[in-house]
C-alpha positions, 0 to 999 in steps of 0.5 A: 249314806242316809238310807229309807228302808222299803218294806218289801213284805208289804208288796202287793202281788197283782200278777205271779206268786210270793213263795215266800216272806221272810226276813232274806226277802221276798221269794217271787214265781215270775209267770211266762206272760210277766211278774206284777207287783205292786209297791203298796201300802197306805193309799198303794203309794209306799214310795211315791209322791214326797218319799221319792222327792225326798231321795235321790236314789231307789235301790234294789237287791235282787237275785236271779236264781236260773236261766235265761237273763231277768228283764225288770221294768219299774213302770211309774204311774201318775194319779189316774193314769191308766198305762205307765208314764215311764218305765225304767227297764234293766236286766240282770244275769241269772245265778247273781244277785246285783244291787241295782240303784236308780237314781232320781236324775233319770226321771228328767228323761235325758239319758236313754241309756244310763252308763252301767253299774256293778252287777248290771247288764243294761238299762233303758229309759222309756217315757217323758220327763216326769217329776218325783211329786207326780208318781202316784204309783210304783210297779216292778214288773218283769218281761214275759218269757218262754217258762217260769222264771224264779228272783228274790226281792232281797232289799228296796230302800232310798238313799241320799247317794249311791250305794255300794254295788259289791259282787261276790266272786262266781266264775261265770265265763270262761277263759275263752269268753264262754258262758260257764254254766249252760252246756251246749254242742260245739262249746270248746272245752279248753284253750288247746281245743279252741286254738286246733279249732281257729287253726283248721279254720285258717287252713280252710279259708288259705284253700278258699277260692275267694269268688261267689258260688253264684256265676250270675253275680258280678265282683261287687254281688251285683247280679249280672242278669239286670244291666242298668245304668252305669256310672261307676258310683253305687246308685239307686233306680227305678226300673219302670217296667218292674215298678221296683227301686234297686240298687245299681252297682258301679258296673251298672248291674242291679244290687240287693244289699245283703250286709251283716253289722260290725264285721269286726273281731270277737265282741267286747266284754266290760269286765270294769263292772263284772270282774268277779264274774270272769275266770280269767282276765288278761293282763292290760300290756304285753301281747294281749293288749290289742284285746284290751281297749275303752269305747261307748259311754264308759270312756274309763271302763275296761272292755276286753275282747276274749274273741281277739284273746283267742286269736293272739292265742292261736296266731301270735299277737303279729299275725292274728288279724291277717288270720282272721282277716282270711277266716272272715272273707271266707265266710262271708263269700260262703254266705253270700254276703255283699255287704259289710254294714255299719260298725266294720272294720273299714281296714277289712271292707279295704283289704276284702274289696267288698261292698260297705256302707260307713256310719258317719258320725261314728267314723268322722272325728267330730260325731254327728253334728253337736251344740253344747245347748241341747233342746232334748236328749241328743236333740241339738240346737238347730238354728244356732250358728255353731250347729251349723260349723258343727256340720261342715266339720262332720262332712269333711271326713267324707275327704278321705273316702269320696273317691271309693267305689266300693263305698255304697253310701254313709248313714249320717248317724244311728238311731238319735237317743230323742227318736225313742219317745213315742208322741215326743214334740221337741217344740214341746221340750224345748219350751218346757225348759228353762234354757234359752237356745237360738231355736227358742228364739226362732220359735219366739220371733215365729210367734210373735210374728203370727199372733202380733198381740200378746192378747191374741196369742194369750186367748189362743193358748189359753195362757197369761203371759204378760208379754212374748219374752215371758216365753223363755219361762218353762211351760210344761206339758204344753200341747194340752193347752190348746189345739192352736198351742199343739199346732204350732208346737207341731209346725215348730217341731217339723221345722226343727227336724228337718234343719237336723237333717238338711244342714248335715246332708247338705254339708256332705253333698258338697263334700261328696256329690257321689255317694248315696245318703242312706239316712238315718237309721232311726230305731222306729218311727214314733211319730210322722213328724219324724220323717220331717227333712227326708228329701235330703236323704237318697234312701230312707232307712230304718232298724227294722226288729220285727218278724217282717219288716214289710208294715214298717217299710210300707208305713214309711213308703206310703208317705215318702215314696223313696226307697228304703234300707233295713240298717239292723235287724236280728234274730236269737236264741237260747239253745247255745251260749248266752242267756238273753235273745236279743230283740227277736227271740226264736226257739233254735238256732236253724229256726234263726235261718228260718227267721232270717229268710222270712224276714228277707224274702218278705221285705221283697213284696215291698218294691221300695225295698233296697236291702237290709244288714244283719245285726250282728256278725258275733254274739255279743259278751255273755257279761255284756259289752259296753252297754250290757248287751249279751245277745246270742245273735251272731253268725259266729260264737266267741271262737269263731266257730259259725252257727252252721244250722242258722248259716247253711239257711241263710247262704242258700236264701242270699244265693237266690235272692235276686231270683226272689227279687224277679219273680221266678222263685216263690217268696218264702211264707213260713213264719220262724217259730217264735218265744218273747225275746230276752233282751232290754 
């Protein structure tokens, strides 16, 4: 391997402190509002431009000294650019010292998440393509946090490969899935202890009469006070003398969808890339390999589940996911839960009998509609004939499921990795590729049906094109061309995204006319033209991470008029177990039942507001799952034990919620105690 040493000493500390600048590195004080270093030297441009094109990798060995997780965020500037063109953003664990390599590939902005390596939590990709020769400046910068945080910068160099990610062996998690180095109340000192624990549980939920405290709710958590139409399928309706959208039960009571994601056992770990930090890892066959599996995007990584771990322990590798089973309807009938959301376990939604929503493309065997061509990202290619057989073969999964009245509806997928660009004209991408697609010659024919005359289009562009087929020829940046060139790009655009969205939800219709379409569940709306095609959908939704979600409904609603379902939102903190908050990071556990009513009751002022589903029902691994998440957000830690300070707030905002709904309770207006989220 060819390596280009970067000088860290000649790193320009714009925001923060250098300790220290020796030969083990640079020793930084990161500041609560974020690091800023510079990557200077002649000109400020130590790595850019030719160095960078040069190299296919720019690495960097840093070391977290303390608590909470570290969120880095390399932030690439072109000349005279004011705010970053891309930012690469990755965390760390604290108490490690990880090489991290970037590699140069990922300036093409095709991969939003890139798959893990050693050492690393998760990584995220934000921005357009950019090319290596364009950076004209480089930036490490850090995210803000509740206090001063403390890293060492050790190394930063290019190569021509990827180098090795050795860790050095540092037992941080437990046997039990546990993080070593924090103690807080309720961690479970040892197996003996977690096992009496998850026995008590099981003697609990076996004494447990399995209805809603709440006599006004009927058996779906449908509220009986309402009555509206029946049809025997879920349903949406306007109730004209409340002005307010609701759901409708199949006893034709009003719903309010109160769900929670992945109700599933434990959360997985992917020890492949962090085996040097576990004490303790279970062999891959006998009685734990229920535990032991492979998913996401790392296909050959090995993820264990230390929450399954505990249950074999407990009840018996035949018994634990009966057991488990009965702890789990337990808790969700004392929370008040009507809703199990995206990524459960339909073996549990079948046996509880509850209400559950169904994400489409992860439960058809066939994904959400694919071509091998893609226009951007995840971004198909719309108006090729195999997009469409695509379809058809996605909506047949509905088969099996059509004749449930307990299914609500199905998310056709989950926030498409294309969605995440802010000002992202797929039109614009597609063009500025050299691969010719079915879309791109729909948009070429579109052209040369409009302009006629290669002149014509010419002057409208602003470009010398010598003829209609010179348009299969890359054309970057192509929206500051010309406004006409913009428009059309927009119009194009528009057009794309609604077959994206009308092909798949007409496919499902045919299969399944009773179940709701419930969208999409794009992470944000970074552009209006997103909302493009959503007269196929019966609800619109959304994942809604903020401290309320009402400006987001209300940014969809003012345009849409349809309902809208909250597909994931959640809250954390760093007072218990894990070091990172996830995307809302609030200061204990009681102020995420706090948040968590906030959040609820709030999204009720909006009368286009169906629901929203908790994400999610554990905290996620403190290594990380598969994609190196490690967020402290469940309702429960890794051995099942509930976070009673957070659910005793939330089960009594559930339980009274349909009263919120009608007026006679006073929604809640005090906002969560807020710190900046751990998370990336």
């Amino acid at each position: 391997m060819h390596t280009q040493s970067v000088n860290v000493r000649k790193f320009k500390c714009i925001h923060g402190k250098i300790n220290s600048n020796s030969e083990d590195g640079l020793y930084v004080s990161c500041p609560e509002e974020g690091l800023e270093l510079v990557m200077a030297g002649d000109g400020g441009k130590l790595i850019c431009g030719t160095e960078l094109s040069k190299a296919n990798y720019l690495n960097f060995e840093i070391e977290c000294l303390e608590e909470p997780s570290l969120v880095f965020q390399i932030d690439l500037y072109k000349e005279h650019s004011k705010e970053y063109d891309m930012r690469i953003v990755f965390s760390i664990l604290p108490h490690t010292k990880v090489t991290v390599p970037i590699s140069m590939q990922l300036l093409d902005s095709q991969i939003l998440f890139p798959p893990r390596t050693s050492g690393r939590l998760k990584m995220k990709i934000d921005g357009k393509p950019l090319l290596p020769e364009d950076i004209f400046q480089v930036k490490l910068t850090t995210a803000p946090c509740h206090k001063e945080q403390h890293i060492v910068i050790h190394k930063c160099y290019l190569s021509d490969s990827m180098p090795e990610c050795n860790l050095e062996n540092k037992p941080l998690m437990d046997e039990m899935g546990q993080w070593v180095p924090k103690q807080w109340d309720k961690k479970v000192k040892d197996k003996a202890q977690c096992n009496k624990l998850l026995k008590k549980l099981l003697s609990e939920a076996e004494d447990f009469d399995y209805s809603y405290q709440n006599t006004e709710w009927d058996k779906y958590g449908g509220w009986k006070e309402k009555n509206m139409t029946k049809t025997g399928w879920f349903h949406t309706e306007y109730d004209e003398k409340q002005k307010r959208w609701w759901l409708v039960d199949p006893e034709g009571n009003a719903f309010f969808s109160i769900g929670i994601d992945c109700v599933n056992p434990g959360s997985e770990a992917n020890v492949k890339v962090m085996q040097n930090f576990c004490k303790w890892v279970p062999d891959s066959d006998g009685k734990y390999e229920a535990s032991i599996y492979s998913r996401g995007s790392e296909k050959n990584a090995a993820m264990i589940n230390y929450g399954i771990v505990n249950l074999i322990d407990a009840f018996g590798s035949d018994n634990w996911w009966d057991c488990w089973a009965k702890i789990l309807k337990m808790y969700l009938y004392k929370w008040h839960v009507n809703t199990i959301g995206n990524w459960s376990s339909l073996d549990f939604a079948m046996k509880a009998k509850m209400p559950y929503v169904l994400p489409l493309d992860a439960y058809s065997k066939n994904s959400f509609p694919d071509t091998e061509v893609k226009i951007f990202r995840d971004f198909p290619d719309v108006y090729s004939e195999e997009y469409v057989k695509s379809a058809e073969l996605f909506a047949d999964a509905l088969k099996g499921i059509k004749d449930d009245s307990y299914l609500i509806g199905y998310f056709m997928r989950n926030e498409p990795n294309w969605g995440f660009v802010y000002n992202l004209n797929i039109a614009e991408e597609m063009i500025a590729s050299p691969i010719r697609s079915a879309s791109r010659e729909v948009f070429i024919k579109e052209m040369e049906n409009k302009y006629r005359n290669i002149n014509v289009f010419n002057d409208n562009w602003r470009v010398k094109l010598n003829s209609f087929e010179d348009l299969y020829k890359p054309i970057r940046y192509a929206c500051q061309l010309s406004e006409e060139a913009k428009n059309d790009l927009i119009s194009f655009s528009r057009k794309m995204i609604t077959r994206y969205v009308e092909i798949p939800a007409k496919a499902c219709k045919k299969v399944d006319p009773n179940h709701l379409n419930l969208g999409m569940r794009y992470a944000y709306i970074t552009d209006p033209v997103m909302l493009s095609g959503y007269e196929n959908f019966d609800v619109f939704s959304i994942n809604c991470y903020k401290t309320s979600p009402i400006k987001d409904i209300s940014e969809v609603t003012n345009t849409l008029k349809m309902p809208v379902m909250i597909g994931e939102f959640h809250f954390g903190s760093l007072d218990k177990g894990l070091t990172a908050t996830g995307i809302k990071g609030v200061i204990n556990q009681k102020e995420r039942g706090i948040a968590y009513r906030y959040y609820m009751e709030q999204g009720i002022k909006s009368p286009y507001f169906l629901g929203a589903h908790y994400f999610m029902l554990n905290d996620q691994s403190c290594i990380g799952r598969f994609d190196g998440e490690n967020y402290q957000i469940g309702f429960l830690d890794i051995c099942m034990q509930e976070y009673s300070e957070m659910t005793e707030i939330i089960s009594e905002c559930n339980k009274g919620i349909y009263k919120v709904c009608k007026g006679s309770k006073g929604i809640f207006d005090q906002p969560p105690k807020e710190i900046p989220a751990v998370f990336c």
